[in-house]
C-alpha positions as CSV (number, residue, x, y, z in Angstrom):
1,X,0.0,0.0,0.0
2,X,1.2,3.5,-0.8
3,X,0.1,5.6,1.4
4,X,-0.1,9.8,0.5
5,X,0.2,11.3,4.9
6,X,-1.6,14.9,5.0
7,X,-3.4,15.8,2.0
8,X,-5.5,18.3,1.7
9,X,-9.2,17.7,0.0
10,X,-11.6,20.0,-1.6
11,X,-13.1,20.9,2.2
12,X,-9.6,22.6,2.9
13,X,-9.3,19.3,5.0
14,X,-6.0,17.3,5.9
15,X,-6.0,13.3,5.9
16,X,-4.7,10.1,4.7
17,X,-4.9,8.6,1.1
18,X,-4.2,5.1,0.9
19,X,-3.7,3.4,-2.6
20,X,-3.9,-0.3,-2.5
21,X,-0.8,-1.1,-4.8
22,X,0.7,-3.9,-3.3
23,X,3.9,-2.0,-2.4
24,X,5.1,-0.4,1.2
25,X,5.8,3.4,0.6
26,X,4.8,6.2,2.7
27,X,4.6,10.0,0.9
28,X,4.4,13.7,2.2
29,X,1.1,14.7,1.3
30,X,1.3,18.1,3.1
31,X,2.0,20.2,0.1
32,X,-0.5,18.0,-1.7
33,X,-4.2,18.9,-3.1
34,X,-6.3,15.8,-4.1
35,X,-8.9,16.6,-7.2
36,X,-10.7,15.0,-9.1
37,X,-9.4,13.3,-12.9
38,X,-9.9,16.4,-14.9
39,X,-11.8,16.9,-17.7
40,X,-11.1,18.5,-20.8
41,X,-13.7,18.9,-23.5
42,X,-11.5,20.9,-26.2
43,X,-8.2,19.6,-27.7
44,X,-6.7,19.1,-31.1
45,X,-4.0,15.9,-30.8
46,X,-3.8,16.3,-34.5
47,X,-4.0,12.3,-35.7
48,X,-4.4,11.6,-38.3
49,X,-2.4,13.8,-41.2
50,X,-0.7,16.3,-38.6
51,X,1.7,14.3,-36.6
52,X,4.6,16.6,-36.9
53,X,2.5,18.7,-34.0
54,X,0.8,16.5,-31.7
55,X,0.0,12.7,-31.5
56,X,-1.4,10.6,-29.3
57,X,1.7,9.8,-27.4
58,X,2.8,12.8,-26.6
59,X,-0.8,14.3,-26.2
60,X,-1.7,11.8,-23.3
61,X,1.5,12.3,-21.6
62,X,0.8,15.9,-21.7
63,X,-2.6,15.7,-20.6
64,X,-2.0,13.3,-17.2
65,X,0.8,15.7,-16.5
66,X,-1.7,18.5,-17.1
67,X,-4.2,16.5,-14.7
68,X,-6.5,15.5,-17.2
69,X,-8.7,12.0,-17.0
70,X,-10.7,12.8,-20.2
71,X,-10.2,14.6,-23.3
72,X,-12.4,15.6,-25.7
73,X,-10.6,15.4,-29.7
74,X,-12.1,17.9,-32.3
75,X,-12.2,16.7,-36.5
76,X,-10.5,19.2,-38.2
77,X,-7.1,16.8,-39.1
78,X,-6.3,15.8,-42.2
79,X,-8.5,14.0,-43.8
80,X,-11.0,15.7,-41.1
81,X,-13.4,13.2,-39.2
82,X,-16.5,13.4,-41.1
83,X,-17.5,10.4,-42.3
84,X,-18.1,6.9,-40.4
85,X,-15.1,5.2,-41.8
86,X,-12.6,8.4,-40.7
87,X,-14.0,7.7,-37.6
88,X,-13.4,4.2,-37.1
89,X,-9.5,4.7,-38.6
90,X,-9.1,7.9,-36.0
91,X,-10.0,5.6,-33.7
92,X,-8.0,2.6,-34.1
93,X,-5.2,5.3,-35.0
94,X,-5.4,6.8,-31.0
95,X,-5.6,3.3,-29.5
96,X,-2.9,1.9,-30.6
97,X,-0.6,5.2,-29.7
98,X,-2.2,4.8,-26.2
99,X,-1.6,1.4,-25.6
100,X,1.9,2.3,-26.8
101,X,2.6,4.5,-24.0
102,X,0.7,3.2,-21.5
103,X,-1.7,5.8,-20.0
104,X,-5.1,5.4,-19.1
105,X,-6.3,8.8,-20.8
106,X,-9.6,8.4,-21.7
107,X,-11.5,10.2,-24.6
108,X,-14.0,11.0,-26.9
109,X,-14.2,12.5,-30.3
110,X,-16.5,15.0,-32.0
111,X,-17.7,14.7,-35.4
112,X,-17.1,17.6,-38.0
113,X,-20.1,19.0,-39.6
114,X,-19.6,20.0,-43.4
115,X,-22.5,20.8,-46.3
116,X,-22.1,17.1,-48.0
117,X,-22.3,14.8,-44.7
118,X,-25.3,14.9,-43.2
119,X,-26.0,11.7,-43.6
120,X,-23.2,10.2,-42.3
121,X,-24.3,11.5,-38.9
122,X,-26.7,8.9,-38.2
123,X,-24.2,6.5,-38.6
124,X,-22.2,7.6,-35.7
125,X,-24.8,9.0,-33.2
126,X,-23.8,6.6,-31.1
127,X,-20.2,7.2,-30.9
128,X,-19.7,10.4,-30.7
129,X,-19.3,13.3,-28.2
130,X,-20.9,15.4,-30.2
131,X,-21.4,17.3,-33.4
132,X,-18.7,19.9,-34.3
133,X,-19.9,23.2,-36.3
134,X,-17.5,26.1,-38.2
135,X,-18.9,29.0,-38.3
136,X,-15.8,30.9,-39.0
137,X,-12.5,28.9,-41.0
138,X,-10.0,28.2,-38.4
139,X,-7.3,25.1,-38.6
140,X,-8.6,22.8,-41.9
141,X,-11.3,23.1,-44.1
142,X,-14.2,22.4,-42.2
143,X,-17.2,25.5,-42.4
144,X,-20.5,25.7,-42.3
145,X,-20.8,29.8,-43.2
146,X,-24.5,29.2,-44.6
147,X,-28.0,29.6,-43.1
148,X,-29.4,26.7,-44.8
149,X,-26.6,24.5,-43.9
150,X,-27.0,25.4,-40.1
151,X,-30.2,24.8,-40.2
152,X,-29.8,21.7,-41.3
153,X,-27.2,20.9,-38.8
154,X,-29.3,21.9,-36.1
155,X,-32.5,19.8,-37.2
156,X,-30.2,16.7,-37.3
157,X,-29.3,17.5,-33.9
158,X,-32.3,17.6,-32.7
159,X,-33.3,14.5,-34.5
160,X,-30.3,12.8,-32.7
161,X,-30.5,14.6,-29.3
162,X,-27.0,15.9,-30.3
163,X,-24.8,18.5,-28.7
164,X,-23.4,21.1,-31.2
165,X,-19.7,22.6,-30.3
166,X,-19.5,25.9,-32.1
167,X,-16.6,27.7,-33.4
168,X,-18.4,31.3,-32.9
169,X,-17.1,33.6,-35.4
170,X,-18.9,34.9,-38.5
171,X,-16.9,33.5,-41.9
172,X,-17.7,36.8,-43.9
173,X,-17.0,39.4,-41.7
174,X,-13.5,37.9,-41.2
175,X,-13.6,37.6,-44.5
176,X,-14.1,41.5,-45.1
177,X,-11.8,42.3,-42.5
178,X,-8.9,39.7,-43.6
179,X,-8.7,41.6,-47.3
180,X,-9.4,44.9,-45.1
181,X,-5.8,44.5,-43.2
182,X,-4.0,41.9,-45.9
183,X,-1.0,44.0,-46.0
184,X,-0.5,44.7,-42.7
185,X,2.2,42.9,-41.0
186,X,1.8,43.2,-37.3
187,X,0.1,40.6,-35.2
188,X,-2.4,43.2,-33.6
189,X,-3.9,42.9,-36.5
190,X,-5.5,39.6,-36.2
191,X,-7.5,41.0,-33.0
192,X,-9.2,43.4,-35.7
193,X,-9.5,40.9,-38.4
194,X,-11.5,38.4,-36.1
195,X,-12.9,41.3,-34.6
196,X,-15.8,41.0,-31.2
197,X,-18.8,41.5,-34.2
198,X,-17.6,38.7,-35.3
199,X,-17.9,36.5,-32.7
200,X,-21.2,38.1,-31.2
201,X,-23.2,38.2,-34.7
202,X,-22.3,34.5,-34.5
203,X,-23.4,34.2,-31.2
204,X,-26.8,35.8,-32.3
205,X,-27.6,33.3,-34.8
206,X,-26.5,30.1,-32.5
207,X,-29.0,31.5,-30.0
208,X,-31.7,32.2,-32.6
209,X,-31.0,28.3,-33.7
210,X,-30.8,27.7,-30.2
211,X,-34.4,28.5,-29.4
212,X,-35.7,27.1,-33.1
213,X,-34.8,23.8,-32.3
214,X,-34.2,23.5,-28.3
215,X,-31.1,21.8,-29.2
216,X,-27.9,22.4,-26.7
217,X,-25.4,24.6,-28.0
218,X,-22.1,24.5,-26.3
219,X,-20.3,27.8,-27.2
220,X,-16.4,27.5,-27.7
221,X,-13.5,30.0,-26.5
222,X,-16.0,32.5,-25.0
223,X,-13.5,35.7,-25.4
224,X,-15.6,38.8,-24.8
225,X,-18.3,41.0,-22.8
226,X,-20.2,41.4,-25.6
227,X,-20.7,37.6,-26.1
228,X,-21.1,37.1,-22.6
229,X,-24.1,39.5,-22.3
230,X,-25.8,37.3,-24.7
231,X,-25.4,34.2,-23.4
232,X,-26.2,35.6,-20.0
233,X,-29.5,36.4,-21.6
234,X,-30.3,33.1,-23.7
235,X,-29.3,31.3,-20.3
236,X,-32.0,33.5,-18.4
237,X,-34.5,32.3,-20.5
238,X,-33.4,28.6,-19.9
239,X,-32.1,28.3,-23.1
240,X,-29.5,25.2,-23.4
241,X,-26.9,27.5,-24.3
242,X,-23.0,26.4,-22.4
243,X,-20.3,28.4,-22.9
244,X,-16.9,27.8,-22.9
245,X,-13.8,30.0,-22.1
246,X,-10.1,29.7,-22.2
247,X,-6.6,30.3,-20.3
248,X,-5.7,32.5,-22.9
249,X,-8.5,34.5,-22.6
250,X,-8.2,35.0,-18.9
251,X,-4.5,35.0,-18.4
252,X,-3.3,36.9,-21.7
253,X,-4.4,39.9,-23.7
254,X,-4.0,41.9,-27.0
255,X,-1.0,44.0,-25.7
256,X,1.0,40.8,-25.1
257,X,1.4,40.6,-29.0
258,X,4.7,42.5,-29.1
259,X,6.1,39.8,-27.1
260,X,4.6,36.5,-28.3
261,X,4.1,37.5,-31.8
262,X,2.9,34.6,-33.6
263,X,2.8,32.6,-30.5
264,X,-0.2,34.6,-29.4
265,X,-1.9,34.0,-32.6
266,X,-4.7,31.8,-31.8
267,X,-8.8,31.7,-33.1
268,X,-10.7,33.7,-31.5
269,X,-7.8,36.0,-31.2
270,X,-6.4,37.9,-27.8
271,X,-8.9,40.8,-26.3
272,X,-8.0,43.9,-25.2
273,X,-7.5,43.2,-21.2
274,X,-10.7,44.6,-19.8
275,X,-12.5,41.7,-21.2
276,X,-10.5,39.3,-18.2
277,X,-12.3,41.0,-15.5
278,X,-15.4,40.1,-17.2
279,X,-14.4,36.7,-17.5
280,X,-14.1,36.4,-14.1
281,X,-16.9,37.8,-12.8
282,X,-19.1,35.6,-15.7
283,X,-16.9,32.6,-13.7
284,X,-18.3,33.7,-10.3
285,X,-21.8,34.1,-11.1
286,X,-22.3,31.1,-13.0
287,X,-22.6,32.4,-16.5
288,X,-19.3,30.2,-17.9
289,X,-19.4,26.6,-17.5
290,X,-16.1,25.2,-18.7
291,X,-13.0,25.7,-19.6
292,X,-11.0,23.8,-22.2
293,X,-7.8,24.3,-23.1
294,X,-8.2,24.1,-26.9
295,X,-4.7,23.1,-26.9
296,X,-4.0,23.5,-30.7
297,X,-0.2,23.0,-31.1
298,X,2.2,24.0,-34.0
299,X,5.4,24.1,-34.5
300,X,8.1,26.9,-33.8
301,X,9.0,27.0,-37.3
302,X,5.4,27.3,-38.1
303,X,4.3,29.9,-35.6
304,X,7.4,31.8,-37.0
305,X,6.2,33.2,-39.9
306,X,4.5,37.0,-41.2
307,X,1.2,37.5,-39.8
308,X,-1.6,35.6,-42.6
309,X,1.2,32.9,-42.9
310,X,1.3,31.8,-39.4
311,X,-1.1,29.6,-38.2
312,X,-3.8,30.2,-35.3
313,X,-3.4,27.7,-31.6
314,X,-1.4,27.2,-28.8
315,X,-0.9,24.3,-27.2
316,X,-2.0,24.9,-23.4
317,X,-3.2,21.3,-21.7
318,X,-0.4,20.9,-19.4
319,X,-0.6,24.5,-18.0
320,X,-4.3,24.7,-17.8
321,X,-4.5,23.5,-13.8
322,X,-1.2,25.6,-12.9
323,X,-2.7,28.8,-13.8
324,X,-6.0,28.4,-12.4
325,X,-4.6,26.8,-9.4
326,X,-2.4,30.0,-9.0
327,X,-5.4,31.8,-9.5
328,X,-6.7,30.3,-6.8
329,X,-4.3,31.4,-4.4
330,X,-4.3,35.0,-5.8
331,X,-8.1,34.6,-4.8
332,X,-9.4,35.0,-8.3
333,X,-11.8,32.0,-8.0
334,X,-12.8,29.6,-5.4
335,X,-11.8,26.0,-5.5
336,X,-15.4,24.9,-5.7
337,X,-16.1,27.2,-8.7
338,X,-12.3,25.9,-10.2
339,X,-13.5,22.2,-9.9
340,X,-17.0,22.7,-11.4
341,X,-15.3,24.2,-14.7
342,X,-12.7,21.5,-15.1
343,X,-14.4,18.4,-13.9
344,X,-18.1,18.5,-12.6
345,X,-19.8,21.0,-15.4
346,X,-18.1,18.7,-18.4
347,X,-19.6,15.9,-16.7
348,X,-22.5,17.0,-16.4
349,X,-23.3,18.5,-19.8
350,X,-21.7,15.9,-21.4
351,X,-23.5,13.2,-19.4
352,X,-20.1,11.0,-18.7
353,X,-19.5,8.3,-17.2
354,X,-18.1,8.4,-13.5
355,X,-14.3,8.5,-13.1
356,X,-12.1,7.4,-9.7
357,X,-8.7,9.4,-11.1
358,X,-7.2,11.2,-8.6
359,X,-5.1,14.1,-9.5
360,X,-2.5,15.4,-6.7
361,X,-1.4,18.8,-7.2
362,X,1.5,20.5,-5.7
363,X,-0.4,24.3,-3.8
364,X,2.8,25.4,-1.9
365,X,5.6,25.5,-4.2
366,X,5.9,28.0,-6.7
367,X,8.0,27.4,-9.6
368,X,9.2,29.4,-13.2
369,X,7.2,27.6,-16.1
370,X,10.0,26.4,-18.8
371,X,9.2,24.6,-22.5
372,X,11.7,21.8,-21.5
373,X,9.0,21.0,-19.0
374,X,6.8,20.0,-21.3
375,X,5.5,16.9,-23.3
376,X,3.5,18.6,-25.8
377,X,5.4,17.3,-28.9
378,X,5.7,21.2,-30.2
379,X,7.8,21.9,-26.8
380,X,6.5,25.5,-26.3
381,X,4.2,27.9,-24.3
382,X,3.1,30.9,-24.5
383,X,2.9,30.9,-20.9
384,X,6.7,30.4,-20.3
385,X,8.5,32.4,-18.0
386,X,5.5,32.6,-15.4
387,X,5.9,32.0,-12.1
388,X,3.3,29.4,-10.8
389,X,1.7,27.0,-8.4
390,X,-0.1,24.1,-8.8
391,X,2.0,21.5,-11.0
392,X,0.4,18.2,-10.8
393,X,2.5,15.6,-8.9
394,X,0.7,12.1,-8.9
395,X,-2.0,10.9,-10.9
396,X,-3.6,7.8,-9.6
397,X,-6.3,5.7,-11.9
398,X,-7.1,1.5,-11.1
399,X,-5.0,1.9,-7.8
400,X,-2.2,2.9,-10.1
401,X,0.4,5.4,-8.9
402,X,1.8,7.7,-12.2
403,X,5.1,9.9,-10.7
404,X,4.4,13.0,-13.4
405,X,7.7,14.5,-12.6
406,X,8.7,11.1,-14.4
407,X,6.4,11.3,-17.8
């Protein structure tokens, strides 16, 4: 038995854990926070056709060291996941590249909604997270910038008792504003290419769809006040409308472009910082009910090109729990609101399955974030340099002790 002496739990409570192993070692628990296995419900692990980033290797050695139980994998790869046989290969892809390393990350995969697959849907109802819409071009080709098209994705939803993830931005506004800014050079620019209209005239029509056909509408990277006010509203009319924020969004800002250059490009892009306060305060009351990491890595060599050349994600899984934990402390957000974003609310909306992984966190030490840390496959954050707490130590799943200072 391995026993973990002085942990503190959720209650701000001090006890034992014991973890029936079959060997005889006794661990200082005193610095220790137990969670629950998180859960994230937005990453791109990039298999199959986009290796070079992210597989499923490095991905799942990333996300236990991150904290993470369950992952949630969006389509857009190449070929993209929009078809019942892409879905079965994805799949047989990802387990064998997990039973190569070892881990027990568990996962499930949304299905990518285009204009010519709608009836592949039925097919995979079953198997399937949920149903994964474009409304604005991002990474891949996948976009559904039509009426008729969302319409149509919407009544298959509600057909299947579906979920629809949303990428929230409106295709020809960016559009108009890409060919508005085309020769500029400097990354500020892509805040005012992907501008807040965008993102709240599609937020409009996903509530409009929302109400039409009572089918839930999970609302990705929630980045500003203006989208926030009307989700806040479709919610008060007990409208199934989630939304979904990011680190970036909370912990980095438009100004931070002069620094990170393209490693602060990401879709939706950085806000100017006044939007993070309203973040917060959306977090407190209730109004934001997850956050995923969208971890979307590249490469350096990719993320260091001219503005329209360089692609949009950063990669963010592992440092997810640090920064909120370190939040935490700076008494940001309360542990019980933390733990409802990045492990009860996903649950819940996503009706899974109970999970046992415990997650032991490090809340005492602080400690200079470095990209050599890291297992993402790209090797990079935009979040390096920062000083922070709450680096997962232990991850424990089946009575299984994982050392994540070892990954």
């Amino acid at each position: 038995m391995t026993l973990f002496k002085n942990v503190t739990d959720l209650n701000h409570k001090q006890s034992d854990i014991h973890i029936a192993d079959g060997k005889n070692i006794e661990i200082d628990g005193s610095k220790l926070l137990s969670l629950p296995g998180l859960i994230d419900p937005h990453v791109h692990f990039r298999v199959p056709g986009l290796e070079h980033k992210e597989d499923w290797c490095t991905g799942a050695k990333a996300a236990l060291k991150g904290g993470y139980s369950y992952v949630f994998d969006m389509p857009n790869t190449i070929p993209p996941t929009t078809t019942q046989e892409r879905l079965d290969a994805k799949i047989n892809l990802i387990n064998q590249q997990l039973n190569q390393v070892k881990l027990p990350l568990k996962y499930r995969l949304f299905f990518g909604a285009d204009k010519n697959n709608f009836n592949e849907i039925n097919k995979v109802k079953d198997y399937i997270i949920g149903i994964k819409v474009f409304m604005g071009s991002s990474t891949g080709d996948l976009l559904m910038d039509d009426l008729s098209s969302l319409h149509a994705i919407y009544a298959i939803a509600a057909k299947f008792n579906l979920i629809i993830a949303l990428h929230a931005e409106d295709e020809k506004i960016v559009k108009h504003n890409t060919q508005k800014y085309l020769h500029q050079t400097e990354f500020k620019y892509h805040s005012l290419i992907r501008s807040v209209e965008a993102a709240t005239t599609a937020v409009e029509l996903v509530i409009e769809l929302t109400k039409i056909y009572n089918v839930r509408s999970y609302v990705l990277h929630v980045s500003t006040k203006e989208e926030l006010e009307l989700i806040k509203q479709a919610k008060q009319i007990n409208l199934p409308v989630y939304a979904e924020t990011c680190p970036h969004y909370l912990f980095l800002d438009d100004e931070m472009y002069d620094k990170l250059h393209g490693l602060g490009k990401m879709n939706p892009p950085l806000r100017k910082k006044i939007n993070q306060q309203y973040l917060w305060d959306a977090i407190a009351q209730g109004y934001i009910d997850t956050i995923g990491s969208d971890h979307a890595p590249h490469s350096l060599a990719e993320k260091d090109q001219l503005l329209h050349q360089c692609p949009s994600g950063v990669p963010g899984i592992e440092t997810t729990l640090p920064l909120m934990l370190t939040a935490y402390k700076n008494n940001k957000i309360t542990l019980p609101n933390l733990i409802n974003l990045l492990h009860y609310n996903p649950k819940r909306i996503f009706a899974l399955d109970t999970t046992d992984d415990i997650v032991l966190a490090n809340i005492v030490d602080y400690k200079q974030l470095e990209n050599k840390q890291l297992c993402t496959k790209v090797g990079w954050s935009p979040y390096a340099g920062m000083n922070l707490t709450g680096y997962p130590e232990f991850f424990i799943s089946n009575s299984q002790i994982y050392d994540l200072q070892a990954i």
